[in-house]
C-alpha positions in Angstrom: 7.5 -3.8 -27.0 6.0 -0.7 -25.3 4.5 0.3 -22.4 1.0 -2.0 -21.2 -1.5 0.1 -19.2 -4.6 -1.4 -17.9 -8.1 -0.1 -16.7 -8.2 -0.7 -13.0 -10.5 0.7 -10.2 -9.2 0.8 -6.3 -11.5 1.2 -3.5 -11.3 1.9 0.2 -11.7 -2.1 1.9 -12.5 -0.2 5.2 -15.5 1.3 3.1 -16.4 -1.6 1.7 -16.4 -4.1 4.6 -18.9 -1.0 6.2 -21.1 -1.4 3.2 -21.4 -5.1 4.0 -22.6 -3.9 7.8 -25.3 -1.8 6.3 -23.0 1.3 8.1 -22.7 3.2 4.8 -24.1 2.9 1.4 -22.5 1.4 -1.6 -22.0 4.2 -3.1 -20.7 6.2 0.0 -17.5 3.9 -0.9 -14.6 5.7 -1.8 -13.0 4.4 -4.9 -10.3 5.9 -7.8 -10.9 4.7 -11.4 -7.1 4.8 -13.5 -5.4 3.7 -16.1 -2.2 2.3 -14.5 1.2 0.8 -15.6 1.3 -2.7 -15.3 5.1 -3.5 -14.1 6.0 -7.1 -14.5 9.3 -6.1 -12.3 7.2 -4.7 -9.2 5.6 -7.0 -6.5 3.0 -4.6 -5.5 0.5 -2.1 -5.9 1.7 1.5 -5.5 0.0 4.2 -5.7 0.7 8.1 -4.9 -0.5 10.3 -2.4 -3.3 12.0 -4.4 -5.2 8.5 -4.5 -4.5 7.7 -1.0 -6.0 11.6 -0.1 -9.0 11.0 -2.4 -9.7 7.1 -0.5 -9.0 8.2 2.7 -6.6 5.1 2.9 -4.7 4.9 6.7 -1.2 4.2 7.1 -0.9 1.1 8.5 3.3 0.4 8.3 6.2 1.7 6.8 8.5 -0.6 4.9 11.7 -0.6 3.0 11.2 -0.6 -1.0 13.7 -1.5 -3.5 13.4 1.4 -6.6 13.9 0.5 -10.0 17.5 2.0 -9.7 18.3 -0.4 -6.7 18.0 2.8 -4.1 16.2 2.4 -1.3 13.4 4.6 0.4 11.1 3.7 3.0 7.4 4.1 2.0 4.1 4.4 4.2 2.0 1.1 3.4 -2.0 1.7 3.4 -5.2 -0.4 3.1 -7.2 -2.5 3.2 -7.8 -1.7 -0.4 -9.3 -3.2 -3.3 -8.3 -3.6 -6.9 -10.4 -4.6 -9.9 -10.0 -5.1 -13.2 -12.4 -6.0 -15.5 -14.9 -8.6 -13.5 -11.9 -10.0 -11.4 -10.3 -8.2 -8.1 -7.9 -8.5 -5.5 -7.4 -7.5 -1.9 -4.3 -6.4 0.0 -2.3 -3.2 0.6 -0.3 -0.6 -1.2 3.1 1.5 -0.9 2.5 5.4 -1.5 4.9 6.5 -3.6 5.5 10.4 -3.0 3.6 13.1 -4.6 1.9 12.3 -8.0 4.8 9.7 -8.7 3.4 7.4 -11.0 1.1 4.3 -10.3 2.2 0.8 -11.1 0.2 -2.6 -11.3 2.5 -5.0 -10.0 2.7 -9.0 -9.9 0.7 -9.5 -6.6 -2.3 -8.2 -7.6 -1.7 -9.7 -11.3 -1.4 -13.4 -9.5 -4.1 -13.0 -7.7 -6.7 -11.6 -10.5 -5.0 -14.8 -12.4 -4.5 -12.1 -15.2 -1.2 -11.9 -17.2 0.7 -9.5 -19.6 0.3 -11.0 -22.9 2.9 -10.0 -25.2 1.9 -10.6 -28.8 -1.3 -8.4 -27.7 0.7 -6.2 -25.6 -1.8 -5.6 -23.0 -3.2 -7.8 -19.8 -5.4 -11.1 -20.3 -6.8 -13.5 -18.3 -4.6 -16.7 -17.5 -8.0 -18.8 -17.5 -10.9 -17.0 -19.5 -13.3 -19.5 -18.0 -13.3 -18.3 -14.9 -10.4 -17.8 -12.0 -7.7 -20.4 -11.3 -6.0 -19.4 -8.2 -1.9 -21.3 -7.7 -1.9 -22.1 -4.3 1.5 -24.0 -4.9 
């Protein structure tokens, strides 16, 4: 079993929520179209600093993260961002890893889209094609 990358598109939520108030233009929001590693083992979102330069995302926290090594770094936390992926999204924050580190679509966002990594396709799928099934349990 390889590697499952996905087709996602982030956006500024501070842009966004401006569009809705008619402040800005829908297309004067500030979005990053990539495709991104989906990590079953990661909780959230992260992304790098080149895509929080290009969104203009602020920091809004720093917060201890566990690295796939078990090490430990503290990371600035941004947002209010916005992920989608194919007609289904999700709203939250993100860790910036440093540099052009690589991105990585974790579980968070994955529960919330109600998507899942399907492994005798090997790529992502939706957990209810019909339409979004949120587990509020």
């Amino acid at each position: 079993m390889g590697h499952v990358f996905a087709d996602i598109e982030i956006l500024n939520g501070g842009d966004l929520y401006k569009s809705k108030l008619n402040e800005i233009g829908l297309e004067e929001v500030r979005s990053y179209k990539l495709n991104i590693l989906v990590d079953t083992g990661a909780l959230m979102l992260t992304i790098n600093e080149t895509i929080q330069e290009v969104l203009g995302l602020p920091v809004i926290d720093h917060r201890m993260a566990q690295m796939a090594d078990g090490s430990r770094i503290k990371l600035p936390v941004v947002g209010p961002i916005e992920v989608r992926f194919e007609d289904r999204f999700s709203t939250g924050n993100a860790y910036v890893l440093p540099g052009d580190s690589e991105p990585l679509l974790g579980v968070i966002p994955l529960e919330e889209m109600d998507v899942w990594f399907n492994p005798t396709r090997n790529l992502l799928t939706p957990v209810h094609p019909e339409g979004w099934v949120l587990r509020l349990k």
